[in-house]
N, CA and C atoms of all chains as a GROMACS GRO file, in nm:
protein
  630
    1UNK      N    1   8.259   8.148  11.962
    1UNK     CA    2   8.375   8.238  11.976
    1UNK      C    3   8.422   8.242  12.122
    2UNK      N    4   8.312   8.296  12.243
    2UNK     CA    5   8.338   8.239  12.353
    2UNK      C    6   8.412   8.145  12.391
    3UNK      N    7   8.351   8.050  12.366
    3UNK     CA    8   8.468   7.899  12.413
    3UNK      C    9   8.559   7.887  12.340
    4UNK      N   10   8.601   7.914  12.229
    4UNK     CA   11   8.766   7.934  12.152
    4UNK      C   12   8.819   8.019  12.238
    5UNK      N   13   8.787   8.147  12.282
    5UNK     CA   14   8.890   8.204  12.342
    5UNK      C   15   8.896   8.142  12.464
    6UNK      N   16   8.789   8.090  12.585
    6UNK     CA   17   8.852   8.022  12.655
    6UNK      C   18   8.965   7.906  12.669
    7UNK      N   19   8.958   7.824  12.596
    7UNK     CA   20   9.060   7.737  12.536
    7UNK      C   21   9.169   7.770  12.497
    8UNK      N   22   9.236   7.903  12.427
    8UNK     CA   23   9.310   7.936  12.370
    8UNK      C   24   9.439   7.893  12.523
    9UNK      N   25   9.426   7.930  12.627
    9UNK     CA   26   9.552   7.926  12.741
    9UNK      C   27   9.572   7.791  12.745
   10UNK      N   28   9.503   7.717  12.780
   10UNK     CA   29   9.505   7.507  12.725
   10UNK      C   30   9.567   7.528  12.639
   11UNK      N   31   9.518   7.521  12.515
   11UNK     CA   32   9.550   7.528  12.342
   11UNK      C   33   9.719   7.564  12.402
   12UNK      N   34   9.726   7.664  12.376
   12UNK     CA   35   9.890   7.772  12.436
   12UNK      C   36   9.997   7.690  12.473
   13UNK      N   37   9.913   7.623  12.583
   13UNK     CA   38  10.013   7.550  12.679
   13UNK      C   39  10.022   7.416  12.622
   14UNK      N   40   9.924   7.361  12.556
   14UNK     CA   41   9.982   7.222  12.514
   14UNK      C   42  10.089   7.235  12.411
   15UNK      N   43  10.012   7.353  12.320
   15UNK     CA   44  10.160   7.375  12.210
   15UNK      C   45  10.276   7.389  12.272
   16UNK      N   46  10.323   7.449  12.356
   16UNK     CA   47  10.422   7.463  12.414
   16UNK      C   48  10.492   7.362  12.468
   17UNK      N   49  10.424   7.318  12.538
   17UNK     CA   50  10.453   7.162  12.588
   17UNK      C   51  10.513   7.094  12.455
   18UNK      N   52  10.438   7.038  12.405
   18UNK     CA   53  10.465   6.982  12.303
   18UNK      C   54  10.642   7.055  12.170
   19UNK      N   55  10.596   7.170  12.150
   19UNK     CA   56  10.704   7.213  12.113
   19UNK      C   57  10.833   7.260  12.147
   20UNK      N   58  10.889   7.250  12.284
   20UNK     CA   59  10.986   7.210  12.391
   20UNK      C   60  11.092   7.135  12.286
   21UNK      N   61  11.206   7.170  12.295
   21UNK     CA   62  11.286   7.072  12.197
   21UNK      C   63  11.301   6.934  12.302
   22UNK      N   64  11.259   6.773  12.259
   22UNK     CA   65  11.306   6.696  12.267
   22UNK      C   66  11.169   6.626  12.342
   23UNK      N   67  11.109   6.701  12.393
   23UNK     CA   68  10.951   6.668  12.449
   23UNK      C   69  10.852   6.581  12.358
   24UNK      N   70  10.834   6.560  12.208
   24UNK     CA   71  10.787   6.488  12.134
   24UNK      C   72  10.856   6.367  12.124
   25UNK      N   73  11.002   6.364  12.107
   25UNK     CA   74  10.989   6.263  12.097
   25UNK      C   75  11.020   6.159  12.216
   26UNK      N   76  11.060   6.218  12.316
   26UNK     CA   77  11.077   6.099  12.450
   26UNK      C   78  10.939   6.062  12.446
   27UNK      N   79  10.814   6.132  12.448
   27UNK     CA   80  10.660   6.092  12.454
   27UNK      C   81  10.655   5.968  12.311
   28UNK      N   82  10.713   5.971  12.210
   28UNK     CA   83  10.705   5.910  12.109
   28UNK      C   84  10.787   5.760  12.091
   29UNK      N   85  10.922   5.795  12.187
   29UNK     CA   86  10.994   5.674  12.230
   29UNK      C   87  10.904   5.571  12.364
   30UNK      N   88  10.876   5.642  12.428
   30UNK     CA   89  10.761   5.546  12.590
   30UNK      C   90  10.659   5.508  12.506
   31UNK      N   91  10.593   5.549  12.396
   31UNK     CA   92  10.440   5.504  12.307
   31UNK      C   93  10.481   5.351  12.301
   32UNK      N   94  10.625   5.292  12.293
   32UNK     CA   95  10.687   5.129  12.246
   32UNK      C   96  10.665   5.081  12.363
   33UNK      N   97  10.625   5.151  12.491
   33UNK     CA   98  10.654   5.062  12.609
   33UNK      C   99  10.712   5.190  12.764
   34UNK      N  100  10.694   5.084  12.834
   34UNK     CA  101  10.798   5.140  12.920
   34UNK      C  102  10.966   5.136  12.911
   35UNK      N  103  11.011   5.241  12.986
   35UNK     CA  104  11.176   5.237  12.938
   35UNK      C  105  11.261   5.273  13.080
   36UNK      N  106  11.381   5.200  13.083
   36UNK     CA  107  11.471   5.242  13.160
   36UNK      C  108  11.530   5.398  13.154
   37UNK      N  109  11.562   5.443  13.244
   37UNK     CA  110  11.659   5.617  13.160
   37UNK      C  111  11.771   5.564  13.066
   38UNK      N  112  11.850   5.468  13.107
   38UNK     CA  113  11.952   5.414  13.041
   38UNK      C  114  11.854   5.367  12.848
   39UNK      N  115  11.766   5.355  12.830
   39UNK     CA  116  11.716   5.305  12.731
   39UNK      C  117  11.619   5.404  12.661
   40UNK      N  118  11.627   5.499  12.748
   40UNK     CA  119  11.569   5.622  12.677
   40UNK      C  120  11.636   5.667  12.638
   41UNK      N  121  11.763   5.731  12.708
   41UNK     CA  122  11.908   5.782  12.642
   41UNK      C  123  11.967   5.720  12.518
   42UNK      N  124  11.941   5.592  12.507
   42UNK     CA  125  11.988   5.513  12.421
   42UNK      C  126  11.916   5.546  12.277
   43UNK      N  127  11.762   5.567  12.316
   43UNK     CA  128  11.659   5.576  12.193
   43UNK      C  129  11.705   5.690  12.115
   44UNK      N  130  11.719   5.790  12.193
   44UNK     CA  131  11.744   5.923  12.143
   44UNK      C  132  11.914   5.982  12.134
   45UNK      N  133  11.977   5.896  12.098
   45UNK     CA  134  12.165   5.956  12.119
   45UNK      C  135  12.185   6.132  12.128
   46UNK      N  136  12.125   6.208  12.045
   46UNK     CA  137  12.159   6.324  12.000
   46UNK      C  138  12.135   6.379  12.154
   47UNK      N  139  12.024   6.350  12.253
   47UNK     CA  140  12.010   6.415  12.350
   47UNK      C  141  12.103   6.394  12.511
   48UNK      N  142  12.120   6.512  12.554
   48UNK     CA  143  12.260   6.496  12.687
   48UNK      C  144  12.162   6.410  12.737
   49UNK      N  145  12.194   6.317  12.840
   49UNK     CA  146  12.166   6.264  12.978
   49UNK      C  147  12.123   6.391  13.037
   50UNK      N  148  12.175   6.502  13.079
   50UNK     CA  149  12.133   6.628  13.151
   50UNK      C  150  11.994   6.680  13.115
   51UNK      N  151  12.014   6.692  12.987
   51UNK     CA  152  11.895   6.744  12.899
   51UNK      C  153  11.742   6.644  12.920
   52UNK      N  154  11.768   6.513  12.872
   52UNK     CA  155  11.704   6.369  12.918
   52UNK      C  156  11.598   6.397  13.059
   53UNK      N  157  11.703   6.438  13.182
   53UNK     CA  158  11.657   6.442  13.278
   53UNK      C  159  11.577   6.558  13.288
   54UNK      N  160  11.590   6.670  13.276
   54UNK     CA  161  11.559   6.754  13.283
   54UNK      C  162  11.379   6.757  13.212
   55UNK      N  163  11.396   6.694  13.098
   55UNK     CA  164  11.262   6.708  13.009
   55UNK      C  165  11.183   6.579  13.065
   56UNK      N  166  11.201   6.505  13.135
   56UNK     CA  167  11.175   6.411  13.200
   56UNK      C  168  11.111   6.414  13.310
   57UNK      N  169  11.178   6.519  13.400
   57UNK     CA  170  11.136   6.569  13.494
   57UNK      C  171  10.975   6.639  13.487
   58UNK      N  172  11.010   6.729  13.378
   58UNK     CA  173  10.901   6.818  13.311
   58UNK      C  174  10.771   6.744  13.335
   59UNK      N  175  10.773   6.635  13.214
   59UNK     CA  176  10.670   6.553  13.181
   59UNK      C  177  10.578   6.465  13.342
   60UNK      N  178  10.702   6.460  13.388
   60UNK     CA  179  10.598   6.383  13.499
   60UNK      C  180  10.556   6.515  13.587
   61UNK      N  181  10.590   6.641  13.578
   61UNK     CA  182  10.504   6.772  13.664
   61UNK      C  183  10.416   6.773  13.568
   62UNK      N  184  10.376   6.741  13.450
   62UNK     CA  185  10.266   6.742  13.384
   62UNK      C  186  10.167   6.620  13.353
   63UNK      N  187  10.258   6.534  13.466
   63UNK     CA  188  10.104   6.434  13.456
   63UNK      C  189  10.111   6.320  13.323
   64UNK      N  190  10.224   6.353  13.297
   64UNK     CA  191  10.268   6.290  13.115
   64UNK      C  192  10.320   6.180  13.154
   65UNK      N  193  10.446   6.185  13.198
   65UNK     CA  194  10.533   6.070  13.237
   65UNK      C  195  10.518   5.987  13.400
   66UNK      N  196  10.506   5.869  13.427
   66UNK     CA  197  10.535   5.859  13.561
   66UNK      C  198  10.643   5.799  13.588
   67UNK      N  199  10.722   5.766  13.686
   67UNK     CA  200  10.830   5.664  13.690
   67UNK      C  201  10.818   5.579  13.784
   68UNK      N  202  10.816   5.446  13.770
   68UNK     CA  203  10.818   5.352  13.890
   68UNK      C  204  10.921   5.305  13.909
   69UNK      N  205  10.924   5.260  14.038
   69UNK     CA  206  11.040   5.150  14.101
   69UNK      C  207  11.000   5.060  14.078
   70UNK      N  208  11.080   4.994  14.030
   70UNK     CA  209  11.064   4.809  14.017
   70UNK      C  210  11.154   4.761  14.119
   71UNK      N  211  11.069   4.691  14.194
   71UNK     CA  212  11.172   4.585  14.330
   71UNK      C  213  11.218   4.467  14.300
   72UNK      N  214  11.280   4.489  14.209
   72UNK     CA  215  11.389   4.398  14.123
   72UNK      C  216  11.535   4.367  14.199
   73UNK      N  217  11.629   4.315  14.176
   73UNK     CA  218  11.734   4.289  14.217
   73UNK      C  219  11.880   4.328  14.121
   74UNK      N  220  11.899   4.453  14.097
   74UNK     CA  221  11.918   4.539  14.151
   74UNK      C  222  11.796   4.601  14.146
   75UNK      N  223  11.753   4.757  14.261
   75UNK     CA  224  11.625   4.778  14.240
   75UNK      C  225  11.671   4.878  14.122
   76UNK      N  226  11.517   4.871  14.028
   76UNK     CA  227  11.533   4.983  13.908
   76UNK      C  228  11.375   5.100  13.898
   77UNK      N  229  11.444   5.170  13.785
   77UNK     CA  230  11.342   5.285  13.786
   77UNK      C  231  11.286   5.261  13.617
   78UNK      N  232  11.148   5.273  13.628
   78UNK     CA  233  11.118   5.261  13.459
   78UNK      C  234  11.049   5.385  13.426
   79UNK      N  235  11.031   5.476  13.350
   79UNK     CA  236  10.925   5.535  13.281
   79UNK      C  237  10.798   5.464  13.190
   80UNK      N  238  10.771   5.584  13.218
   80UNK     CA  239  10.649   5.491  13.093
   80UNK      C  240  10.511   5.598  13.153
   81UNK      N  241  10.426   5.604  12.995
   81UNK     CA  242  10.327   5.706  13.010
   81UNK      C  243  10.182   5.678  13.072
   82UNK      N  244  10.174   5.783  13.139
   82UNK     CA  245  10.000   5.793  13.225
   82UNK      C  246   9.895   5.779  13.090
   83UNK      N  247   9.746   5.789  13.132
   83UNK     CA  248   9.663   5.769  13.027
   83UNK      C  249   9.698   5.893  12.947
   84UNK      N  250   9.702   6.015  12.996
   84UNK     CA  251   9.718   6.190  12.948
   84UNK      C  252   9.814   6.116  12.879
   85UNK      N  253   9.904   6.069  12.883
   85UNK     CA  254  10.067   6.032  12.810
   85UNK      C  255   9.991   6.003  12.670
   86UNK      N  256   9.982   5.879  12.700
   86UNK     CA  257   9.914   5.798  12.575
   86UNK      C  258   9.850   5.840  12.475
   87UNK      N  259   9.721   5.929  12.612
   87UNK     CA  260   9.644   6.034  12.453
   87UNK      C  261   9.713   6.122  12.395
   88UNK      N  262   9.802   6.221  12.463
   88UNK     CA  263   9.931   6.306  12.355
   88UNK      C  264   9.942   6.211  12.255
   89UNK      N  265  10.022   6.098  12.278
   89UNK     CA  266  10.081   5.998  12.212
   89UNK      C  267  10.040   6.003  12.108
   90UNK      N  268   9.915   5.925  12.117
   90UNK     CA  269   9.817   5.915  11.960
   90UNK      C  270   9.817   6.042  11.860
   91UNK      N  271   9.787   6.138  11.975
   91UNK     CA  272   9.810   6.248  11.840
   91UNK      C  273   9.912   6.302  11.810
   92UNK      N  274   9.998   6.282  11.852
   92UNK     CA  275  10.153   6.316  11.786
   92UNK      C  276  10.220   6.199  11.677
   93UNK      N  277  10.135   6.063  11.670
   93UNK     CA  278  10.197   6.006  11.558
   93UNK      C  279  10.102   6.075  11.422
   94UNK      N  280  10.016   6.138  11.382
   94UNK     CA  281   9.986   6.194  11.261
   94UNK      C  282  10.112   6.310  11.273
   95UNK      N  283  10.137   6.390  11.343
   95UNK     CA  284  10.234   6.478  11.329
   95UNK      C  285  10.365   6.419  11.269
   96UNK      N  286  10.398   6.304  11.299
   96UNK     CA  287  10.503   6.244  11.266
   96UNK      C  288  10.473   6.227  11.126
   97UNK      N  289  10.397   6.125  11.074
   97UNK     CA  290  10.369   6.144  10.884
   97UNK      C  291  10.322   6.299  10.825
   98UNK      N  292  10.276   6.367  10.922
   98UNK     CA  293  10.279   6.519  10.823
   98UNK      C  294  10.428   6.540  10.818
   99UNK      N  295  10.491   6.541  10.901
   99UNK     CA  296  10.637   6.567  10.850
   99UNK      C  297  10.704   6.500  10.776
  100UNK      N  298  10.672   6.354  10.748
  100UNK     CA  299  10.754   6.288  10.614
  100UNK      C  300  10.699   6.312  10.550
  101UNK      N  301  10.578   6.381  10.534
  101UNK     CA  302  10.529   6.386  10.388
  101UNK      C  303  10.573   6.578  10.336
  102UNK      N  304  10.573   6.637  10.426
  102UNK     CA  305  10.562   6.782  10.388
  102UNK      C  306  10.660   6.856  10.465
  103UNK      N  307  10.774   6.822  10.542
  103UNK     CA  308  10.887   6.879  10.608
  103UNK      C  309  11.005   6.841  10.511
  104UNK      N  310  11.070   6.935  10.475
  104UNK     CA  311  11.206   6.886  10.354
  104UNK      C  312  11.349   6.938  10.514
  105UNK      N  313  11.441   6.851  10.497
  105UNK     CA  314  11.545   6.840  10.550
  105UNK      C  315  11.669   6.946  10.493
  106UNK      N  316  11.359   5.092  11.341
  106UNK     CA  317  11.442   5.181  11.423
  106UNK      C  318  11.535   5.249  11.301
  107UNK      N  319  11.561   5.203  11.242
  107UNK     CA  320  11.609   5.303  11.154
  107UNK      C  321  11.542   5.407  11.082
  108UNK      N  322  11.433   5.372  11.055
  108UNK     CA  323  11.358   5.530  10.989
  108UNK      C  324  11.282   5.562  11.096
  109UNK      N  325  11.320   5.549  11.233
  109UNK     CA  326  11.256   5.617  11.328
  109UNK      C  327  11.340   5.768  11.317
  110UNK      N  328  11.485   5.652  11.336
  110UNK     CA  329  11.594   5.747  11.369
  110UNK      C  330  11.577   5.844  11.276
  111UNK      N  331  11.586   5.799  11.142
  111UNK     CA  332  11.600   5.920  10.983
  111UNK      C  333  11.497   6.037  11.018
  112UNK      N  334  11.341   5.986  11.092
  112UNK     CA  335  11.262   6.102  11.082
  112UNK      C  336  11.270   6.172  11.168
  113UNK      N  337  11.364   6.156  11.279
  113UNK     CA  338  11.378   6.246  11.425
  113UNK      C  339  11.351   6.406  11.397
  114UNK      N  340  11.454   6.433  11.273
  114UNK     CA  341  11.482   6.568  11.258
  114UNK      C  342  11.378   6.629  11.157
  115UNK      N  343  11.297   6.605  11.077
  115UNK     CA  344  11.158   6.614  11.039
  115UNK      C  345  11.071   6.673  11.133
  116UNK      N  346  11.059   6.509  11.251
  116UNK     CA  347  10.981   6.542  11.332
  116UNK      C  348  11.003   6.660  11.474
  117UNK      N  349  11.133   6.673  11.494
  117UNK     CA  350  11.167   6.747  11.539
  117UNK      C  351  11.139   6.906  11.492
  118UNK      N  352  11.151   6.922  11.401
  118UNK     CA  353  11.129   7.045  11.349
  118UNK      C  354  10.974   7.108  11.301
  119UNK      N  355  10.895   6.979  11.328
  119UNK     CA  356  10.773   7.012  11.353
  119UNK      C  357  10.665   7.050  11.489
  120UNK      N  358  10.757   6.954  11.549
  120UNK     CA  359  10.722   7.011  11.678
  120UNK      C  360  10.767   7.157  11.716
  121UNK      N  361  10.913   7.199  11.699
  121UNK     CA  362  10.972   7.315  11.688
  121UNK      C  363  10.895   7.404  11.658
  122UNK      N  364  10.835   7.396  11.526
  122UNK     CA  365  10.720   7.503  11.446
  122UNK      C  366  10.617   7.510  11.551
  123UNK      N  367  10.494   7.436  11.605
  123UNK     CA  368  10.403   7.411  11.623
  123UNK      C  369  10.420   7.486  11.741
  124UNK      N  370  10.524   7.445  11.801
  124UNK     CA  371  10.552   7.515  11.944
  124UNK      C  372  10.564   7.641  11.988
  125UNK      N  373  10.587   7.709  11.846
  125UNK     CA  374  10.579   7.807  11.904
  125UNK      C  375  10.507   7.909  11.954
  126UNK      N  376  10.496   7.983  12.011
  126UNK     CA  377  10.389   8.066  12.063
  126UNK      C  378  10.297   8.163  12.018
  127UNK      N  379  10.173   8.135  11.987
  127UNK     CA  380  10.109   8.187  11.897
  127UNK      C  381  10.081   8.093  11.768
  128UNK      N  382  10.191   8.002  11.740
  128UNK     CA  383  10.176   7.988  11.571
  128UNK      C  384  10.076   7.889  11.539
  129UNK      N  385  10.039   7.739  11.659
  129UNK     CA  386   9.889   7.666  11.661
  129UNK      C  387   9.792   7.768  11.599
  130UNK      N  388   9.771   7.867  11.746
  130UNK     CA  389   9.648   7.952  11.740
  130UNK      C  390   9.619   7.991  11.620
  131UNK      N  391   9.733   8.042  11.510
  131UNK     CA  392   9.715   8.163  11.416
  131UNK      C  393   9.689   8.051  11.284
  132UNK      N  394   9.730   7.903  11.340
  132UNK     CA  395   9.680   7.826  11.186
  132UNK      C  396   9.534   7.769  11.229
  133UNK      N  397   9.502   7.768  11.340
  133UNK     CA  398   9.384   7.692  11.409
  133UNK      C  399   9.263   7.830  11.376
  134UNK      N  400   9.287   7.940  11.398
  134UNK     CA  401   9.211   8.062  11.361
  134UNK      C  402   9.212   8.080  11.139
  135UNK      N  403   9.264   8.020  11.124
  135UNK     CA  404   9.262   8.021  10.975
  135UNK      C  405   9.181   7.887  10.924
  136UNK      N  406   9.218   7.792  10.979
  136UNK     CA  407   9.123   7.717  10.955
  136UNK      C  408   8.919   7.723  10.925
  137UNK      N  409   8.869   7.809  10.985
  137UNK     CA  410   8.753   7.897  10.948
  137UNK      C  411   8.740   7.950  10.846
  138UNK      N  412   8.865   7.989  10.754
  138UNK     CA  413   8.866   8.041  10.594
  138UNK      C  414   8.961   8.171  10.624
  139UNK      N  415   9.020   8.186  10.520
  139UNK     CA  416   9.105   8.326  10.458
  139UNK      C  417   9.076   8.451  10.557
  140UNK      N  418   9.169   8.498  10.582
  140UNK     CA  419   9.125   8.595  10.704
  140UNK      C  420   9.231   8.726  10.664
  141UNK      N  421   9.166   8.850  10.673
  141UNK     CA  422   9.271   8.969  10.639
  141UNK      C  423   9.346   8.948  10.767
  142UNK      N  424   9.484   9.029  10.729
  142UNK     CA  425   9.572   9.093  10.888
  142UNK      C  426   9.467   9.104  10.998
  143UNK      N  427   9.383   9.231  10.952
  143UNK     CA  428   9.286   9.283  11.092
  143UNK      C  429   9.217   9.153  11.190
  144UNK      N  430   9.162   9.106  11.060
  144UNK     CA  431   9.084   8.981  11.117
  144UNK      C  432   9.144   8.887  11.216
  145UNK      N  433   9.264   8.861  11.154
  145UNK     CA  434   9.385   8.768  11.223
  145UNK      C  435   9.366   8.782  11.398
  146UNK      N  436   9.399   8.980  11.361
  146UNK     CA  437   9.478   9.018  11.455
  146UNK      C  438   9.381   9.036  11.617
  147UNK      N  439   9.237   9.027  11.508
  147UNK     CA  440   9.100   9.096  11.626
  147UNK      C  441   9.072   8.920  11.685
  148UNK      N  442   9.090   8.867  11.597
  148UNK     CA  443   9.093   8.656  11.654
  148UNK      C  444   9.154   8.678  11.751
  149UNK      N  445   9.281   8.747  11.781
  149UNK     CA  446   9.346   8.679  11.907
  149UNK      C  447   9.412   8.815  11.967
  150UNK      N  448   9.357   8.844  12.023
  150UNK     CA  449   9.367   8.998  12.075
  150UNK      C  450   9.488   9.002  12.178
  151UNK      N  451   9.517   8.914  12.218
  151UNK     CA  452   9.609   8.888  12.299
  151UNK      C  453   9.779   8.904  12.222
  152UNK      N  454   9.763   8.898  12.103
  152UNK     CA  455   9.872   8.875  12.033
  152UNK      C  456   9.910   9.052  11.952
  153UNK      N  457  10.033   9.056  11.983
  153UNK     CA  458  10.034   9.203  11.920
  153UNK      C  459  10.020   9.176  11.760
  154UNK      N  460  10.038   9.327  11.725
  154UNK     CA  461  10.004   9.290  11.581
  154UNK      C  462  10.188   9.264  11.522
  155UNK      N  463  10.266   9.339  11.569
  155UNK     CA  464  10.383   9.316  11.561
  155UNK      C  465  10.444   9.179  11.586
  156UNK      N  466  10.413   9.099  11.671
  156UNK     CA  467  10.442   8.931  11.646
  156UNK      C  468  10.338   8.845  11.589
  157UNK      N  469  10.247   8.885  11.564
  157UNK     CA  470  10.142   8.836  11.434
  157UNK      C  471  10.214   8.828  11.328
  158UNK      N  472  10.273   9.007  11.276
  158UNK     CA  473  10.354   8.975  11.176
  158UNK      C  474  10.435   8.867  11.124
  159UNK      N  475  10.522   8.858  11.249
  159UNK     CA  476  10.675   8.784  11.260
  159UNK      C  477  10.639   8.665  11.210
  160UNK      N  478  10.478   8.573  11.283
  160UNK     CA  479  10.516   8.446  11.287
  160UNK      C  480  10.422   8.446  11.189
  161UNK      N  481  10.335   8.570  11.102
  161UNK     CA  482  10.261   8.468  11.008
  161UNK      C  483  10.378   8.474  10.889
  162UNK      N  484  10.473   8.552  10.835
  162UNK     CA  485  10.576   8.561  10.775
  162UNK      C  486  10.661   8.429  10.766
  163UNK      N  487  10.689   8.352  10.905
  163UNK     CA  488  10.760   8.216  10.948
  163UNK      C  489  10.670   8.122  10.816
  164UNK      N  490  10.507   8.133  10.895
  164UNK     CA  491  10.405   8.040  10.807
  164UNK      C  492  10.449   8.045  10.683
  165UNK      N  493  10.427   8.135  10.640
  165UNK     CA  494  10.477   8.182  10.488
  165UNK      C  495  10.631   8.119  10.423
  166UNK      N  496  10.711   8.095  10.480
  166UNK     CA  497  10.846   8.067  10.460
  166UNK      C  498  10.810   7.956  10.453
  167UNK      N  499  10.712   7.891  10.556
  167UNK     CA  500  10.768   7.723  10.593
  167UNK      C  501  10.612   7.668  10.503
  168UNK      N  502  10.536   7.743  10.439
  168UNK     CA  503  10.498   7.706  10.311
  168UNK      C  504  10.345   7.686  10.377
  169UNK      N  505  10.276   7.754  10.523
  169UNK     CA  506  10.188   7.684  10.544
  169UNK      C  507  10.114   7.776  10.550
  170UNK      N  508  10.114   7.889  10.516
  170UNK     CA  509  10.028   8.000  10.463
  170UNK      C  510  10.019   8.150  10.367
  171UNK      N  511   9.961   8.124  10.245
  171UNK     CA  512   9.960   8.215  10.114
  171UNK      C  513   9.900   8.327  10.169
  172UNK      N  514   9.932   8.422  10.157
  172UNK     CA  515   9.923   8.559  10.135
  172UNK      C  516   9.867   8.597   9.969
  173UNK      N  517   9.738   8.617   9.979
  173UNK     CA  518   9.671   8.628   9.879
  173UNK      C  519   9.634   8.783   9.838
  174UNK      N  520   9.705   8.878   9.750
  174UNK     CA  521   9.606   9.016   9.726
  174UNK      C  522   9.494   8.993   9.618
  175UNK      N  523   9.427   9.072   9.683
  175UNK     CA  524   9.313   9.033   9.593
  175UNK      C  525   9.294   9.169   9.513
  176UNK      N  526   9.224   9.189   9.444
  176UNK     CA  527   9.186   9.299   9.332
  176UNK      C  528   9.083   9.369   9.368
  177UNK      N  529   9.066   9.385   9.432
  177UNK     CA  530   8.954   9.469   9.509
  177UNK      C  531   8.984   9.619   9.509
  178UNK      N  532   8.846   9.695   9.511
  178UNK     CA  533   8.884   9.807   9.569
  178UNK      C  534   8.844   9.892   9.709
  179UNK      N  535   8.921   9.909   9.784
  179UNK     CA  536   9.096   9.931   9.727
  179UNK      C  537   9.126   9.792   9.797
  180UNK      N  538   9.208   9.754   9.717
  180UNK     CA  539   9.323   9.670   9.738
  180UNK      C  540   9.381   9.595   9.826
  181UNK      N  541   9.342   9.448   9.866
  181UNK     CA  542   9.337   9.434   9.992
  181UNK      C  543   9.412   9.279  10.027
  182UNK      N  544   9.491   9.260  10.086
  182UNK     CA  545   9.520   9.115  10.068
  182UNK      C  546   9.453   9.014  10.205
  183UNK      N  547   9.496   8.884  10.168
  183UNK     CA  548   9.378   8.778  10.274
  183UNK      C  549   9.550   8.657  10.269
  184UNK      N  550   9.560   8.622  10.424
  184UNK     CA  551   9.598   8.523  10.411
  184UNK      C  552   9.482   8.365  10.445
  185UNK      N  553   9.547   8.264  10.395
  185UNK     CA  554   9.475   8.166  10.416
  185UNK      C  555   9.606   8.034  10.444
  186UNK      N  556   9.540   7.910  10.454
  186UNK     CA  557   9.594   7.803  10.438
  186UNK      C  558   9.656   7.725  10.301
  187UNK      N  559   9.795   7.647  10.266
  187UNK     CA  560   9.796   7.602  10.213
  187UNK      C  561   9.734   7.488  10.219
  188UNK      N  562   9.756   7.379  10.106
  188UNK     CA  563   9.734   7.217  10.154
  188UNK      C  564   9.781   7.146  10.290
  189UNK      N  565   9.927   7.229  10.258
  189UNK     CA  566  10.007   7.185  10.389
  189UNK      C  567   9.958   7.209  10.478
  190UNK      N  568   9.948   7.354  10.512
  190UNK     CA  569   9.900   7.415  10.566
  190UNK      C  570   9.727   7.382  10.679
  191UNK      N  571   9.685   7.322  10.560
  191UNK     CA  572   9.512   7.269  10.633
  191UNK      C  573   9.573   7.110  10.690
  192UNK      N  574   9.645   7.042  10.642
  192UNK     CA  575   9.631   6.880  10.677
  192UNK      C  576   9.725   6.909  10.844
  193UNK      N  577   9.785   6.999  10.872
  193UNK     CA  578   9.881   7.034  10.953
  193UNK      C  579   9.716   7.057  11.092
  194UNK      N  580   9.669   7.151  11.058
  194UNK     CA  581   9.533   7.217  11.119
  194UNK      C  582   9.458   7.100  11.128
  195UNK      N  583   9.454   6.996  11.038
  195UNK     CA  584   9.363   6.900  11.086
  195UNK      C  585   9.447   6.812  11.191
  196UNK      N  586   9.524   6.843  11.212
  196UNK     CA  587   9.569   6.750  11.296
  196UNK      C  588   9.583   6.806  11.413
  197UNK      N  589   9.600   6.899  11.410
  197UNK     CA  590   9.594   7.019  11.566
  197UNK      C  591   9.460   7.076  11.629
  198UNK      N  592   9.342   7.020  11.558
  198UNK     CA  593   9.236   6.968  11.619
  198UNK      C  594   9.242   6.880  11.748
  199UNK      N  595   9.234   6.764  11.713
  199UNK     CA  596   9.246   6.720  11.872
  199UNK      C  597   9.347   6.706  11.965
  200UNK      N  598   9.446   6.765  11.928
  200UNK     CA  599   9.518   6.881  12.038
  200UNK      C  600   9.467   6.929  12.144
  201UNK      N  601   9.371   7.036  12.046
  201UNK     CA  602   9.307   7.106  12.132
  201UNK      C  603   9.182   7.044  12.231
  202UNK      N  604   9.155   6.905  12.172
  202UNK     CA  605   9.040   6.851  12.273
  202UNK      C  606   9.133   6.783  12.372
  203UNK      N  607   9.196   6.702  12.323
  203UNK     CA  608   9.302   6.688  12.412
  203UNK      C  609   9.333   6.775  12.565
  204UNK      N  610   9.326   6.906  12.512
  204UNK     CA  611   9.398   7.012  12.627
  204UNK      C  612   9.261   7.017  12.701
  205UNK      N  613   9.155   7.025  12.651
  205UNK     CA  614   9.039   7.090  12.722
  205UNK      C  615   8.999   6.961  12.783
  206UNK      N  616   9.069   6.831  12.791
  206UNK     CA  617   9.071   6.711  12.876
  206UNK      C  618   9.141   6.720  13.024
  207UNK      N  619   9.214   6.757  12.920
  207UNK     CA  620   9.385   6.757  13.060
  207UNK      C  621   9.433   6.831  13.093
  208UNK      N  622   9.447   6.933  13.023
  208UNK     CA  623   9.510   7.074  13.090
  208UNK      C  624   9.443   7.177  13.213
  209UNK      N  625   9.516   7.150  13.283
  209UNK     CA  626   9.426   7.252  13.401
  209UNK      C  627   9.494   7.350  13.445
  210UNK      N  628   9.416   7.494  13.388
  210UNK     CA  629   9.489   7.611  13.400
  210UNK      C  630   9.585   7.633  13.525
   0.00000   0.00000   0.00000
């Protein structure tokens, strides 16, 4: 009982994290790879560029997302997820089939 | 990419649920078995009993927890988990190991 309630503020905060509108699935679009912003925006249409950035931002103060420069010609910026990323990752694709199987539209 | 796209809003709306505050905890605390109001409410002391209400009511709507009276005397009801309800909880298991990885208060 002890250690459940310690956990519960973790627990709290990952739900939260996680339930953020638009936070699952940019983590669920980078699981394919790394991505340009231009190709993240692309993955997800419904979401602003503003919005994009913003939840983007988020993720890498949490250690989720990082972004590199590529010294490319033009130079570019990629996302793409830390190990923490990845492990969210994994467990948010069962979340994804509980909802085709048991979320009605 | 096309039934990525179709399940966005599924998955979207699961994350939505999950996210919200309190509502992990209150299916992750049911998971242990059928629990009266009180019980619910003494699990997570932190939570009034007045938004206990609210969001186990949500559960209830969105089909992921029965409200059971039982015949007792006197008269007493127990909520618990549906099917939905538990396969949802099994998956918000390692969530929570997850957090107690990475999350730092």
């Amino acid at each position: 009982m002890e250690d459940r309630q310690e956990l519960h503020p973790k627990v709290e905060k990952s739900f939260e994290l996680i339930g953020k509108k638009w936070t699952g699935l940019i983590i669920y679009v980078l699981m394919s790879g790394p991505k340009r912003f231009s190709e993240l925006s692309e993955a997800i249409p419904a979401l602003s560029r503003r919005l994009l950035t913003e939840r983007v931002k988020e993720l890498e103060e949490h250690g989720i997302v990082i972004r590199e420069v590529i010294a490319d010609r033009p130079i570019r910026s990629e996302y793409s997820l830390t190990q923490k990323g990845i492990e969210l990752g994994n467990i948010l694709g069962p979340i994804s089939k509980w909802a085709e199987s048991w979320v009605h539209d």
